[in-house]
N, C-alpha and C positions, 0 to 999 in steps of 0.2 A: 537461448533455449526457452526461457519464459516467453516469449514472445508466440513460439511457434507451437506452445503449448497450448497458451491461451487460444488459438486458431483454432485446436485441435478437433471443439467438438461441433464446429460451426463447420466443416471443410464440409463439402459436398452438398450441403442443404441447402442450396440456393439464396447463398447471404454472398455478397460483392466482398469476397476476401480484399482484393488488390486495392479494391474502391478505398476500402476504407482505411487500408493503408497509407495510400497516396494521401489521403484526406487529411492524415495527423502529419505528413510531412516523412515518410518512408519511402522509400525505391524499393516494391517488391523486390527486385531482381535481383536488386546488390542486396537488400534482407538474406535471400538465399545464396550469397555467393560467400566462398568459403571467405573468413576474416574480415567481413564484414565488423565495422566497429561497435554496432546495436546501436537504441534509442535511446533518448533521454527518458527517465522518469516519468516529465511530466508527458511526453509522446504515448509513453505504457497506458498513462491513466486515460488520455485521450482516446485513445484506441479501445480501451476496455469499455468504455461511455459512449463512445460510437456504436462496438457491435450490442451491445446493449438494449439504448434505445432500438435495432433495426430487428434484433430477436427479441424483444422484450423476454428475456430470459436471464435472472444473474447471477446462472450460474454457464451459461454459454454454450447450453448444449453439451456439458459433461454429464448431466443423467436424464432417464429415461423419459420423466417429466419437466419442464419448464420451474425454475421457480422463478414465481412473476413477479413482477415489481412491487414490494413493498416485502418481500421477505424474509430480507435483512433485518429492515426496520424493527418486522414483529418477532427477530428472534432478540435485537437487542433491547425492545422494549422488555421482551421474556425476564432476560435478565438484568434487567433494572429494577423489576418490580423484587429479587428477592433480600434480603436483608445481609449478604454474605456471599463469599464465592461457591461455598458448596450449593447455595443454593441456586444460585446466577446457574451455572453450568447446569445442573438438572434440568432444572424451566426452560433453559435451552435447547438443553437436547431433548426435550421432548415436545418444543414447538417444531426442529426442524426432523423427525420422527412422522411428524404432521404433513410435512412439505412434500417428504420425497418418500418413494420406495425400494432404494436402490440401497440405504446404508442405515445400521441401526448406532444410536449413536447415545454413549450414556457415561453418565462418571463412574470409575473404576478406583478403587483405593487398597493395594497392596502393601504390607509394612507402613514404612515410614514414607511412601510418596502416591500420589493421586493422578488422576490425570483424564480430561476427554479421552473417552474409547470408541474410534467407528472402526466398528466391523461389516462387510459388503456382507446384505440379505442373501444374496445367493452364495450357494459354499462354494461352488466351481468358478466363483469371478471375482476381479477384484474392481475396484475404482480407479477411473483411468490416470496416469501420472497426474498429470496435471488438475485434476480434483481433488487426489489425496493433499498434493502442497498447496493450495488455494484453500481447502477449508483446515488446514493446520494452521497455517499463517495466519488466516482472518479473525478464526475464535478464539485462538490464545490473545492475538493483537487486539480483539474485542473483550476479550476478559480484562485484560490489564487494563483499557478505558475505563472499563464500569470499576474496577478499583482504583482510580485513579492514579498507581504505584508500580513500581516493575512488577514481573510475573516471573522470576530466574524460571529458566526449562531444565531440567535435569538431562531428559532426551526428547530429539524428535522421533517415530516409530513411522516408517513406512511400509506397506506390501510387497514392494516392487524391487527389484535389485540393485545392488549398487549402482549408480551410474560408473559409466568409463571417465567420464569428466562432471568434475564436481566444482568449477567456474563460476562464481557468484555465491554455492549454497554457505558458504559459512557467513554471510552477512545475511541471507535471506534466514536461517535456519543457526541461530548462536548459540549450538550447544552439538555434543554427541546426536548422532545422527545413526538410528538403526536400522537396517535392510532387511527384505524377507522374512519380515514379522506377519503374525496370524491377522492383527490390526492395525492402524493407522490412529495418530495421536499424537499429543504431546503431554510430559508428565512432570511434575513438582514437588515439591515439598508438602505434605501431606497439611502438616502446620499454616500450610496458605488458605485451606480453607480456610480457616475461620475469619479470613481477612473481610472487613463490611465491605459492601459494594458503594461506594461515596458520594458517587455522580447521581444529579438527578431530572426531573422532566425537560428543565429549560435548556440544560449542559447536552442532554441528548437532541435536541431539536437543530443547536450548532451541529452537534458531529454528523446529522441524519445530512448536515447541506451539501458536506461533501466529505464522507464518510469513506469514500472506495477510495481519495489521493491518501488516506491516512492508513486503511489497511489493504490496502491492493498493490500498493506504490511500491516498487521494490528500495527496501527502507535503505538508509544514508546512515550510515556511524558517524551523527552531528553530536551525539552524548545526549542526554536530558533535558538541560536547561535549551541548549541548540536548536532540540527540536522544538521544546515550545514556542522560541523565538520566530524560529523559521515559518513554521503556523499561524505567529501572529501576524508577520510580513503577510503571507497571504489573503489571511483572508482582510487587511487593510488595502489592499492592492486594487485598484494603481494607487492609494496613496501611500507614501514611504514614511511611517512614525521616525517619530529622533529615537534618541536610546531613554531619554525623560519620556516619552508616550511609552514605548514599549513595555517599560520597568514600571508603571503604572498598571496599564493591563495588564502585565502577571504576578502585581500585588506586591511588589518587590522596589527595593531603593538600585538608582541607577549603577553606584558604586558597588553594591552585591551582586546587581545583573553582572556589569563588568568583571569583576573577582570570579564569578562559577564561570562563565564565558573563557578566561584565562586558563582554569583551571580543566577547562575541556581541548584545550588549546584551538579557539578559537574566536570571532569576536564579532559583533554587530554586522561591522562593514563586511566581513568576510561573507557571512550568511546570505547577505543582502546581494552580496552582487552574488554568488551560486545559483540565489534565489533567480536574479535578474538574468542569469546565463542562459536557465532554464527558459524560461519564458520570451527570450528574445528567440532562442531557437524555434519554440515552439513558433510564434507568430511570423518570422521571417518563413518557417515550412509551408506553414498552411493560411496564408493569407498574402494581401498585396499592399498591406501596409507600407507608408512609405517612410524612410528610416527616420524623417524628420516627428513622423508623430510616434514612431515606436521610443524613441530618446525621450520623447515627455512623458508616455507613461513609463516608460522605465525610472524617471527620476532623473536623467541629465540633462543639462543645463544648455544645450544644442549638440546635434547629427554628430559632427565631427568627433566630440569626444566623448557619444555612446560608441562610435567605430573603431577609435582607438581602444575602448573597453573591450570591444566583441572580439579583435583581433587579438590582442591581451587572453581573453579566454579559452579561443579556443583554437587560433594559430591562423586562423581563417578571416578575409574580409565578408562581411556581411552579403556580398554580391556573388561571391563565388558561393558561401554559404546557401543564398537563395537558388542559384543556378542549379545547383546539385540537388 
């Protein structure tokens, strides 16, 4: 359903729907046919970098104006310059205030809890599904970057009615979730203002390289530590650190990575190869690599037993895999 969401504001404008499907390694056809299994992760973020660059638009044609490339950047710059989350959020929403004219969007603090509030400019309209959960998701998941710490949500607040099927949303959305609200948001503990904003010019410059697999991605319950891990594999990739590189780069002793790792119930190699899952799929979809070079970047030691991994994976041989 995210999927078809994402399409939703680009259908008809003259952008190569199918093209770019095919292109991340999709079957329109079987996409639309009922039980279909869906994408991987990394296919989503592909796809979204696809129609992207072809509308230069990031938000895809869900409002009335284009925001053009770079308008991410200057709402998280926004909020990086302020010294705090109440102020992150302001400076925010009133760069992206700037952007668009479709939603007015500003911090709200009732009792004891806070929260981004967009309300659609016009009273008779709201924002379409798929814009209300793409900029919930993004500026909480971009709040919590600039503080470097969780963000708990108390709730998420939608316009739109419940859905009939709610499949995926408690992983995408980890909290109470409200329908047919006058606005759209998410809300907190009022006390998280005052949390500093921690990150700074050079930590943003990483996250602007590939900013949308971190908040675009439909996120993975890897725990905390997981994730960082997981991010580090990436962006070392193709080269595969040990668990001594890793636990370096996150400033940590090997035996501690390992102990939170355990304690998430999960562990280096596990990460590693999900990680590698991913990205074999992606590359056998959309490309004609041949399986002997996709095993050295992936980090195996010869074809044959990258092919025993992929089947291992995902019940499938690499060839019928690429067939499909």
């Amino acid at each position: 359903m995210f999927v078809f969401g994402m399409l939703s504001g680009l259908q008809g404008k003259g952008i190569d729907i199918d093209g770019h499907l095919r292109q991340v390694g999709v079957d329109p056809e079987a996409l639309r046919a009922p039980g279909y299994a869906g994408v991987t992760p990394m296919q989503y973020v592909a796809l979204f970098y696809a129609l992207l660059h072809d509308s230069k638009d990031e938000c895809l044609g869900l409002f009335s104006r284009p925001f053009k490339p770079g308008s991410f950047a200057l709402t998280a710059r926004e909020g990086l310059s302020a010294p705090d989350l109440r102020g992150a959020i302001k400076r925010m929403a009133a760069a992206l205030n700037l952007l668009q004219d479709d939603v007015f969007f500003s911090l709200q603090a009732s009792g004891d809890e806070a929260g981004l509030h967009m309300k659609s400019i016009e009273p008779s309209g709201h924002a379409a599904v798929f814009a209300q959960e793409t900029m919930v998701r993004v500026l909480w998941r971009l709040a919590a970057w600039l503080l470097n710490a969780p963000l708990p949500i108390r709730h998420f607040d939608f316009t739109y009615p419940e859905p009939d099927t709610q499949e995926g949303y408690n992983l995408v959305f980890p909290a109470p979730r409200r329908y047919g609200q006058a606005a759209f948001g998410f809300w907190f503990d009022a006390k998280e203002l005052q949390t500093p904003v921690s990150r700074d010019e050079p930590a943003l410059r990483v996250f602007l390289t590939d900013a949308y697999t971190q908040v675009i991605s439909p996120p993975r319950n890897f725990g905390a530590v997981g994730h960082k891990v997981r991010n580090c594999l990436m962006r070392s990739y193709p080269q595969w650190p040990s668990l001594e590189e890793v636990a370096e780069k996150l400033h940590t002793s090997p035996s501690t990575l390992q102990r939170h790792l355990a304690q998430e119930h999960t562990s280096l190699q596990w990460l590693k190869d999900d990680l590698r899952c991913d990205l074999a799929i992606s590359r056998l979809s959309t490309s004609r690599v041949s399986l002997v070079q996709l095993a050295s970047e992936l980090g195996f030691s010869d074809s044959p037993t990258f092919q025993r991994a992929f089947k291992k994976w995902t019940g499938k041989h690499c060839g019928a895999y690429r067939r499909r």
